[in-house]
C-alpha atoms as one frame of an Amber mdcrd trajectory, in Angstrom:
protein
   0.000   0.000   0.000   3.001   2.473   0.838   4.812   1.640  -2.214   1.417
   2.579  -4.399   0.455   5.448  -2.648   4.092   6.613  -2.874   5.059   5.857
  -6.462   1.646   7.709  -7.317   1.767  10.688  -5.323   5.393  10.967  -7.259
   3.791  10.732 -10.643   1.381  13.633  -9.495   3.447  15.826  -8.362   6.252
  15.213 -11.486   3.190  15.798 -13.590   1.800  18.778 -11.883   5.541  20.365
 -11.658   6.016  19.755 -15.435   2.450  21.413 -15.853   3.724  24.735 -14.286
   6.934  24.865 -16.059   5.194  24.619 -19.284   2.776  26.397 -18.801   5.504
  29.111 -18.195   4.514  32.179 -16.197   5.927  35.237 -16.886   7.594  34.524
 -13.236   8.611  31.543 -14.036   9.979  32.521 -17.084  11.848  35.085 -15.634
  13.381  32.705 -12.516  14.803  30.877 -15.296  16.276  33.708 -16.691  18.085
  34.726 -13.888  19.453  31.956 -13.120  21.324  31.706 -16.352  18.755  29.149
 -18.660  17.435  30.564 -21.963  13.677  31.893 -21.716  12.786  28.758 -23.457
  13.845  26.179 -20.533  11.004  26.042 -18.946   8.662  24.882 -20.827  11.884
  21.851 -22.108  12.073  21.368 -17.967   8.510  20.912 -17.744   8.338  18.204
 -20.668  11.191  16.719 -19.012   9.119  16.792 -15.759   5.776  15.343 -17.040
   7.428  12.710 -19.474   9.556  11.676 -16.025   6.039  11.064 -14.622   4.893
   8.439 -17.297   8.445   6.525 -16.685   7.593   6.605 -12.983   4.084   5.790
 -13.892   4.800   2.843 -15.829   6.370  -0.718 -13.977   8.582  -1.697 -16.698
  10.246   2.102 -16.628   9.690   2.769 -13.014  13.197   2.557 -12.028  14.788
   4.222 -15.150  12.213   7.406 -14.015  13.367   7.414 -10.563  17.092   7.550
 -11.754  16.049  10.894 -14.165  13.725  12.204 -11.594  16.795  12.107  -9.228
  18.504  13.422 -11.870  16.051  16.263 -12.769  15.840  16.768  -8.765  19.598
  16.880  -8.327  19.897  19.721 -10.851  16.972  21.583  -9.665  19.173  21.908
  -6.132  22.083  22.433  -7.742  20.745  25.258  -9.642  19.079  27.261  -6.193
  21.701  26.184  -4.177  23.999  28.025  -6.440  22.448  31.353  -6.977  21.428
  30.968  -3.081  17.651  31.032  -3.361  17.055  28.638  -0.599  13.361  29.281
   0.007  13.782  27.075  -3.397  14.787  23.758  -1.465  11.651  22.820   0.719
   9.760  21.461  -2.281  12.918  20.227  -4.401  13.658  18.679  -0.523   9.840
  16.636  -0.396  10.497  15.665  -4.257  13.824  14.056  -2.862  11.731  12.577
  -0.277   9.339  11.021  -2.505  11.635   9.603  -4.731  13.773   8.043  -1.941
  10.418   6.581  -0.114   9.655   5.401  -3.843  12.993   3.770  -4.524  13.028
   1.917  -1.252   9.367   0.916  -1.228  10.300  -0.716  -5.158
């Protein structure tokens, strides 16, 4: 039951993350931006982002999705941590969370 609800809560919130960046507000456009990605990247993070969720989504690419979404994640923290906008982390930090509960629940 954990490993569903987990693996599935993961796909949501991949999906609904890769929503928003393609969607691209002009604020999220312009986060982007400043942190050195052309105006464009969001919207290739966010496909990214919601094709990660169909890997996760799917058993026979579950743990090739956990590896990007780690991946994706990584970068993501990488990126904030760098240009020190820390009030950045706390979701990137419950998307780490996920995928670890997901990856050990597997």
């Amino acid at each position: 039951m954990l490993h569903t609800v987990s693996i599935w809560l993961l796909v949501v919130a991949f999906f609904g993350a890769g929503l928003f960046n393609a969607i691209g507000t002009p604020a999220t456009q312009d986060n982007f931006v400043r942190w050195g990605y052309p105006r464009w990247w969001q919207r290739a993070t966010g496909t990214l982002e919601m094709t990660n969720a169909v890997l996760i989504a799917l058993p026979v690419t579950r743990g090739l999705g956990l590896i990007f979404g780690a991946v994706i994640i990584s970068a993501a923290v990488l990126t904030v941590l760098r240009h020190r906008e820390h009030s950045h982390l706390a979701p990137l930090s419950v998307f780490l969370v996920m995928l670890t509960l997901a990856g050990i629940t597997s």
